[in-house]
N, C-alpha and C positions, 0 to 999 in steps of 0.2 A: 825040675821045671824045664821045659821045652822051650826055646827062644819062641815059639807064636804062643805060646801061655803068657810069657813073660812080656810080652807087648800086650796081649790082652787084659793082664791085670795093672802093668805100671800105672801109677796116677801121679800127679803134678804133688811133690811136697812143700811146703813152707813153714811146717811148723816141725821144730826137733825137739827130741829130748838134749837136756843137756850135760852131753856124755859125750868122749871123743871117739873117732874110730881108729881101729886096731893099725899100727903100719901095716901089716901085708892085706888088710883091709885095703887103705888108700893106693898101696903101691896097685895092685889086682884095677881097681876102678882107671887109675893113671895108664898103666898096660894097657887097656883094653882102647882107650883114646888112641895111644899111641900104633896098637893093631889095626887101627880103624884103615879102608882105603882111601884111596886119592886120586886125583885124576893125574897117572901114567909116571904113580907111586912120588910123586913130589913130598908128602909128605910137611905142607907148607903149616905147619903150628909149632907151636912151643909153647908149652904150658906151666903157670907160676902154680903152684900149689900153696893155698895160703891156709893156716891155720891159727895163725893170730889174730884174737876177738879182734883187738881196737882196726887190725887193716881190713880184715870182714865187715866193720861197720863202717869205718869209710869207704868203702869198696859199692858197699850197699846203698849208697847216695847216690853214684855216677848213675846211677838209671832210675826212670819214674815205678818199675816196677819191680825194681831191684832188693828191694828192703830185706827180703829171705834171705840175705846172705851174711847178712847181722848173726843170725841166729844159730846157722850152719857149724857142724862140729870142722869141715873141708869145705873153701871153696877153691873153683877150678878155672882161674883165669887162660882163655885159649887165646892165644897170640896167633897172627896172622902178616902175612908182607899185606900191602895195601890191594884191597879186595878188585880196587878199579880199575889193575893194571891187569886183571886174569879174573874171571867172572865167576871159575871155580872153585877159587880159592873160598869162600863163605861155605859154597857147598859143599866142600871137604872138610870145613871146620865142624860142619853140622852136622856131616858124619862121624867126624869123634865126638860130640856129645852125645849122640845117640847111642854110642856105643858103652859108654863111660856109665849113663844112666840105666841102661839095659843091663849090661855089669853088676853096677850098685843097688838095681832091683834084685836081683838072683841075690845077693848078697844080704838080703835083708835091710837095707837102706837105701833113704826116699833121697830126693833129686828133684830140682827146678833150674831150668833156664831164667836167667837173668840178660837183657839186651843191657848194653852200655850204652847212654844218650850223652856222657861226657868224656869220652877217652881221652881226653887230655889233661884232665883232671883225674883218672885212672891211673895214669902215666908217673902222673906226680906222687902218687900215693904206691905203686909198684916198683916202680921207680925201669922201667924197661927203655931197650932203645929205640930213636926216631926212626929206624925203617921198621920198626912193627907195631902193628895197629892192637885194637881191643875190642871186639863189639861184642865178643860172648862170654856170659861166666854161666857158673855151675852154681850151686848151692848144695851140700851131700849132709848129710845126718842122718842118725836113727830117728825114724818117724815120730811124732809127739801121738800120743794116744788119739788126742782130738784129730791129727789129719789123718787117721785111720778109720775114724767112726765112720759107720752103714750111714750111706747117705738113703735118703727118703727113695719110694722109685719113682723113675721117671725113664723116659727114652734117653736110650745111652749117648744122646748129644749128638751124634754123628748124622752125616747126610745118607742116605737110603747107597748100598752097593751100585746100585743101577742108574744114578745119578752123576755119580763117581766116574765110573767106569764106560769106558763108550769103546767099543771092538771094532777094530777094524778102521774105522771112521769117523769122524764124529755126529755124523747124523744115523 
């Protein structure tokens, strides 16, 4: 599979089977975070790797939309220095998710972002130090059959290329 196939099929998972994944499974998805760039190679993450049900399900409270990580065979807490001292510290973190997940697609396993709405309550339950923040988790598992199913058709959700897109200019 070609990385622009592999963007074009990835879809959002939440639901897993409940199976673990392989270590050079996880360690491959971790790698590819860790390969990710950075603005002028900072490299500003640290990543917890959890696999314990009970700290996935606490884990899965710090955010309103976080619940997927309850169910996760991996999740993938990305640590960060405080995002409001350097603006692109978030956007480098975003790029190791991207990466992580585009990985763990090629891989046969699904993947969702989770925001953290209580990192300090995250903190408690990870147990990481005061200079590093938490606003992004991962969720990784092998897909549950149901968030595999043919969804109905409809338009691929996306706004028209030429919408998007503005050359040159914006007008």
């Amino acid at each position: 599979m070609t990385v622009y196939e592999t963007i074009r099929a990835k879809r959002a998972v939440r639901q897993f089977e409940d199976r673990p994944l392989p270590d050079e499974v996880v360690r491959q998805i971790l790698n590819a975070g860790r390969l990710s760039q950075s603005s002028k190679n900072t490299q500003p993450w640290r990543f917890i790797a959890i696999r314990d049900r009970a700290t996935l399900e606490a884990l899965g409270k710090t955010g309103t939309w976080a619940g997927h990580l309850a169910g996760a065979a991996l999740g993938v807490a990305i640590l960060t220095p405080n995002p409001d001292e350097k603006f692109q510290t978030l956007f480098d973190a975003g790029q190791c998710a991207a990466y992580m997940q585009l990985a763990a697609w090629e891989l046969g396993v699904g993947s969702c972002i989770a925001s953290i709405y209580e990192p300090e309550q995250a903190r408690a339950i990870l147990g990481f130090p005061e200079d590093w923040t938490l606003h992004i988790a991962l969720s990784f598992g092998y897909p549950a059959p149901e968030a595999l199913a043919p969804r109905p058709p409809r338009p691929d959700g996306r706004k028209p290329f030429d919408e998007v897109v503005k050359w040159d200019k914006w007008s």
